[in-house]
C-alpha positions as CSV (number, residue, x, y, z in Angstrom):
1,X,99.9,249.9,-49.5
2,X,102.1,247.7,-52.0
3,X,105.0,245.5,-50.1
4,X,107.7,247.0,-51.7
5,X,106.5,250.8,-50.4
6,X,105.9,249.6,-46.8
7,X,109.1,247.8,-47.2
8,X,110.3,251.6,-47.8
9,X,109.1,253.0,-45.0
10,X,110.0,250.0,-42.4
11,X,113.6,250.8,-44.0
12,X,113.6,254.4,-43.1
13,X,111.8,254.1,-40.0
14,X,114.6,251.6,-38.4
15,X,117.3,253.9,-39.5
16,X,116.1,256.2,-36.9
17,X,114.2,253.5,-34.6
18,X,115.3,250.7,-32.5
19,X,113.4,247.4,-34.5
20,X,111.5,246.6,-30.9
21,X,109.7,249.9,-30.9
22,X,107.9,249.7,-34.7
23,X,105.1,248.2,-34.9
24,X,103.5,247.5,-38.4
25,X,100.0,248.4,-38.6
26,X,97.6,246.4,-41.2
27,X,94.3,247.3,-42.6
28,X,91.8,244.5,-42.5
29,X,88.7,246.5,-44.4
30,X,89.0,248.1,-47.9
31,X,88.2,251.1,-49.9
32,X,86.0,252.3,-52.7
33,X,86.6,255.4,-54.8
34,X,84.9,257.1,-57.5
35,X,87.3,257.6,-60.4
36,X,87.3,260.1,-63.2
37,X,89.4,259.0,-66.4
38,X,90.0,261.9,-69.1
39,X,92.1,261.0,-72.5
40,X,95.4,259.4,-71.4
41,X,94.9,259.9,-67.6
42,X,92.8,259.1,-64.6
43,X,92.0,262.5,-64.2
44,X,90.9,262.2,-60.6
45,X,89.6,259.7,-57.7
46,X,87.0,260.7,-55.1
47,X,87.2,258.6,-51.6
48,X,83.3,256.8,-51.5
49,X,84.6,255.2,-48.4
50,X,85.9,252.5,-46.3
51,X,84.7,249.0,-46.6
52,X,84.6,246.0,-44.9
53,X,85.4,242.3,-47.2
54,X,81.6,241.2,-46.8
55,X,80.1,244.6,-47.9
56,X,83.2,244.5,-51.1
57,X,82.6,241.1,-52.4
58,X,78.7,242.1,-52.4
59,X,79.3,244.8,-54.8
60,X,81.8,242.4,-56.4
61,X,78.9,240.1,-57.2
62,X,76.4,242.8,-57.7
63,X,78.2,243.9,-60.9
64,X,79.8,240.1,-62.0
65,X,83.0,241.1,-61.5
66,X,85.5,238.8,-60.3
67,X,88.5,240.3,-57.8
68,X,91.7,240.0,-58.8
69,X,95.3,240.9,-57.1
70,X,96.2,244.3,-57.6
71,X,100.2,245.6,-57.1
72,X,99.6,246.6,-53.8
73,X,98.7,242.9,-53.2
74,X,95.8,243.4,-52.6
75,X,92.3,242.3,-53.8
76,X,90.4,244.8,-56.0
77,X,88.1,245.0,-58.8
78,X,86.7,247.7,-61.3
79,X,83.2,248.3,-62.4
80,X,80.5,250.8,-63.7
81,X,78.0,252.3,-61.5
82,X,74.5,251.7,-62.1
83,X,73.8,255.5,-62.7
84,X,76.7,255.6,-65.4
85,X,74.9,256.4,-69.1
86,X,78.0,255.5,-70.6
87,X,78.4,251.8,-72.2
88,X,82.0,250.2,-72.0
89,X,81.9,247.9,-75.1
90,X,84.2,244.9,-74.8
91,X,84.8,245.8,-78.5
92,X,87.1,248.9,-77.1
93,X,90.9,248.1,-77.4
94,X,92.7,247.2,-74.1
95,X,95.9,245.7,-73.1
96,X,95.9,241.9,-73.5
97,X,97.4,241.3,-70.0
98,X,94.6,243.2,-68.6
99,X,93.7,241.5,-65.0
100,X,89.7,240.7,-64.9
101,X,89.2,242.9,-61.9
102,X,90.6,245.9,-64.3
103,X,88.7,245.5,-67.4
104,X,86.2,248.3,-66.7
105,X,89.5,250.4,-65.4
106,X,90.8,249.5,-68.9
107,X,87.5,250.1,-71.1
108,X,87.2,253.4,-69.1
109,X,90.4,254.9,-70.6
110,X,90.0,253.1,-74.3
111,X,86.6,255.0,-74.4
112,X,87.9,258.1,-73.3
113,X,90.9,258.5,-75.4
114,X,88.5,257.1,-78.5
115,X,85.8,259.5,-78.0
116,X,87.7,262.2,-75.9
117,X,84.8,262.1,-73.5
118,X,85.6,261.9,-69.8
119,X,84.0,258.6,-67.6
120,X,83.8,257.6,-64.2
121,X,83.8,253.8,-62.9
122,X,83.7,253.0,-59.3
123,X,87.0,251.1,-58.1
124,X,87.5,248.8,-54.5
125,X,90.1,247.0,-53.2
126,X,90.8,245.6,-49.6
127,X,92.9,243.4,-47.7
128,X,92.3,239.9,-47.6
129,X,94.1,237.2,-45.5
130,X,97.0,237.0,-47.8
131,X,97.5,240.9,-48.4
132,X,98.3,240.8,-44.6
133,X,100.3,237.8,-44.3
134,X,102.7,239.9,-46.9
135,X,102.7,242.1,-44.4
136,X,103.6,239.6,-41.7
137,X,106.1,238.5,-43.2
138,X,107.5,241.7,-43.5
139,X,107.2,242.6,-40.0
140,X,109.3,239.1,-39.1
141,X,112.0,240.0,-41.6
142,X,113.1,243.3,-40.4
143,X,112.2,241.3,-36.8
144,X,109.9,244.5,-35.5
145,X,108.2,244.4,-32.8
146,X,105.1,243.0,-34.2
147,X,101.8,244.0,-36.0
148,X,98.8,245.8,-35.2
149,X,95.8,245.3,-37.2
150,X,93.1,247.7,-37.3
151,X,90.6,246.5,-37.4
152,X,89.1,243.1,-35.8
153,X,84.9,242.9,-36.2
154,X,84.3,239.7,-37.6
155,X,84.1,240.9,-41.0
156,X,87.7,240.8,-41.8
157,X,88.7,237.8,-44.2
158,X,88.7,234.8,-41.5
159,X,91.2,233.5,-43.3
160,X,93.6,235.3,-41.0
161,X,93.2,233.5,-38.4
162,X,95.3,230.7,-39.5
163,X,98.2,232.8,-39.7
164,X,98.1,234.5,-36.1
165,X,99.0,231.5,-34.4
C-alpha cells in the first residue's frame, strides 16, 4: 500500500492503540494481476498471484520492460501477455509523463477508447528494499512498536538487509 494510506491507518489505529502495541507489517514479495481496460476505465483486475522479486524481475525481462516506481512506492511494471492477439502500437496517443513501467498500462486504454474494443495486459508490482524502508521510517515516526515483515525466504530484495541494522 502507498505511504500516505498506511500513514492513514497507523493514524487511526493509535487513536484507539497505545503506540507500543502496533506493529507495522510489510510485504517483502509482490503481485501480479490480470487486468481488463474498457473505453475510459480499467474495467476490471483478476489476482494471478503472489510473487516473489526474483520470479517479477524474470517476467520483467521476459517482456523488456523496465520497472519503475509506482504511487504506492513500490516497483511495478506493465506488459502484454504472450497469448494477447492484440498489438499496442507505440503510435497510440498516451500521456507524455507516462512512467516506462506503464506504457502498456497506457497503450491499453488509448487502444481501447480508439477502437472501443476491450484489452487485457498483465500488471506486477512488489516491494523492494526501499518500498519498505518507507515503511520503516514510518513505523519510527509514529515510534510503534516495530515492524513485521512477512515474509523472509531469501528471495526478498537483499537490499534490506542494510537497513535492519
Amino acid at each position: 500500500a502507498d505511504t500516505d494510506w498506511v500513514r492513514k491507518v497507523v493514524e487511526l489505529a493509535i487513536k484507539d492503540l497505545p503506540k507500543d502495541k502496533v506493529i507495522l507489517g510489510i510485504p517483502t514479495y509482490g503481485n501480479h494481476y490480470a487486468v481488463t481496460v474498457a473505453p475510459e476505465w480499467f474495467r476490471d483486475y483478476k489476482r494471478i498471484g503472489a510473487l516473489n522479486p526474483p520470479d517479477i524481475l524474470d517476467i520483467a525481462k521476459k517482456n523488456h520492460v523496465t520497472p519503475t516506481r509506482n504511487k504506492a512506492g513500490e516497483l511495478s511494471f506493465s506488459y502484454l501477455p504472450k497469448t494477447s492477439k492484440v498489438k499496442l502500437k507505440s503510435s497510440l496517443k498516451i500521456p507524455k509523463d507516462t512512467k516506462k513501467g506503464d506504457l502498456i498500462a497506457a497503450r491499453a486504454l488509448a487502444y481501447a477508447n480508439k477502437t472501443g474494443k476491450e484489452v487485457t495486459f498483465n500488471i506486477a508490482s512488489y516491494s523492494d528494499a526501499e518500498a519498505m524502508k518507507e515503511k520503516i521510517d514510518l513505523a519510527k515516526e509514529y515510534d510503534l512498536r516495530g515492524v513485521a515483515f512477512f515474509k523472509f525466504d531469501g528471495e526478498e530484495d537483499q537490499k534490506i538487509w542494510k537497513y535492519l541494522k
